[in-house]
BAGU-53273 format. One line per 4 residues: for each residue x, y, z of N, C-alpha, C. Coordinates in steps of 0.05 Angstrom, whole numbers. Example, Ala and Ser with C-alpha at 12.3 -4.5 7.8 and 13.67 -1.06 7.14 Angstrom:
// BAGU-53273
264 -114 156 246 -90 156 264 -66 156 ~ 257 -45 142 273 -21 143 258 1 157
***
This chain:
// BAGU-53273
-1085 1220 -1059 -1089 1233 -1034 -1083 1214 -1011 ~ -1090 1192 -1010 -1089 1171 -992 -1060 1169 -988 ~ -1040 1168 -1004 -1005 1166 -997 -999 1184 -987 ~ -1008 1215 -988 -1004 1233 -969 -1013 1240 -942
-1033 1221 -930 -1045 1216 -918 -1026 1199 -893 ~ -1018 1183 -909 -1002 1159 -900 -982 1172 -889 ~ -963 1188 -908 -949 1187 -899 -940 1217 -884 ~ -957 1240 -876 -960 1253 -860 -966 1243 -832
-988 1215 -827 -1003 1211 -808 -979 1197 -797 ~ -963 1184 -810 -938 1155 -806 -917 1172 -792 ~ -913 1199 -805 -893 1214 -793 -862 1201 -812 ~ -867 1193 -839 -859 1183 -851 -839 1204 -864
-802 1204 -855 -783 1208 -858 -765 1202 -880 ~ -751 1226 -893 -730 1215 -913 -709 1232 -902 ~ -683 1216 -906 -658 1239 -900 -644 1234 -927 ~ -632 1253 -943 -612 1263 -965 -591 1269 -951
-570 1258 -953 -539 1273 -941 -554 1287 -914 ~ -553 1309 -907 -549 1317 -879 -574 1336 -882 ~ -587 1326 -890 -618 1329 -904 -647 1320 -892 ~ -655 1327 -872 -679 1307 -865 -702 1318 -867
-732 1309 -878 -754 1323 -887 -766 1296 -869 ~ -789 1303 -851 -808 1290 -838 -840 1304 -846 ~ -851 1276 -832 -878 1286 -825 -903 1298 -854 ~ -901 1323 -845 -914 1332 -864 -898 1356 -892
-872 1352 -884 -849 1364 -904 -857 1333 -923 ~ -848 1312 -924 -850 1293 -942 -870 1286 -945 ~ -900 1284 -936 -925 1293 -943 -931 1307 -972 ~ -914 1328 -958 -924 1352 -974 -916 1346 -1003
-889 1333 -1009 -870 1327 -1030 -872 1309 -1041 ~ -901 1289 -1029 -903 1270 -1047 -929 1276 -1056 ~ -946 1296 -1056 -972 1307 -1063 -963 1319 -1094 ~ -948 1339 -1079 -937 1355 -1113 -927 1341 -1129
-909 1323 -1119 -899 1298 -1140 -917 1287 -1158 ~ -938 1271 -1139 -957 1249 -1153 -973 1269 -1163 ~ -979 1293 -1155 -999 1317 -1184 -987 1321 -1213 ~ -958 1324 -1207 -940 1333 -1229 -945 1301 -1242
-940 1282 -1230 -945 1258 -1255 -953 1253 -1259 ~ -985 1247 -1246 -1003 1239 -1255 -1027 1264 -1270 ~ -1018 1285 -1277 -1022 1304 -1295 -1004 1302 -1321 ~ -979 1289 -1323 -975 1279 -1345 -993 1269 -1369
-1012 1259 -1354 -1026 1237 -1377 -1051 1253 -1377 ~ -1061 1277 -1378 -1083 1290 -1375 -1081 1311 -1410 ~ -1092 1302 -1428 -1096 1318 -1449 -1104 1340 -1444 ~ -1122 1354 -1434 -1131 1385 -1431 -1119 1387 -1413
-1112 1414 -1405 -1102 1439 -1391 -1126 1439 -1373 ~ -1121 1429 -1343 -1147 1437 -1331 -1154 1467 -1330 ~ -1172 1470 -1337 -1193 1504 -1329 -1204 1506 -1314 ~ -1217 1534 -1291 -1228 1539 -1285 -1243 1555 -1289
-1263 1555 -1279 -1294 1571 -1292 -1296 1597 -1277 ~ -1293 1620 -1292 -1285 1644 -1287 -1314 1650 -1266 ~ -1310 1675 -1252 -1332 1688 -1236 -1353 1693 -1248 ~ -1374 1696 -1255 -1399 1702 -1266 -1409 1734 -1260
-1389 1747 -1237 -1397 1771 -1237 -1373 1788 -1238 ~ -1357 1774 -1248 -1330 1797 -1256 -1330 1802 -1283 ~ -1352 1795 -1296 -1354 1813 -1321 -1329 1808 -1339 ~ -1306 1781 -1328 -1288 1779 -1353 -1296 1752 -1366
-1280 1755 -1386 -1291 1726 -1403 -1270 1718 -1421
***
């Protein structure tokens, strides 16, 4: 969380060819990134704990 932090608050820029993502576009892209990898190494499938009054199970 802290790198996304950084680099939303930094206003921290990438350009690709004619491509430019700032601010909180590259923020955003390094959140989903670092989830997607560092959920690599996570044995269970996180779950969530269903409603208690929706009667499903």
């Amino acid at each position: 969380m802290g790198v996304t932090l950084v680099f939303g608050a930094g206003d921290f820029s990438v350009t690709l060819g004619g491509f430019a993502v700032g601010g909180i576009g590259t923020a955003t892209l390094a959140a989903i990134l670092l989830y997607q990898l560092l959920g690599l190494r996570r044995r269970d499938p996180v779950t969530m704990p269903l409603d208690g009054g929706s009667g499903r199970h």
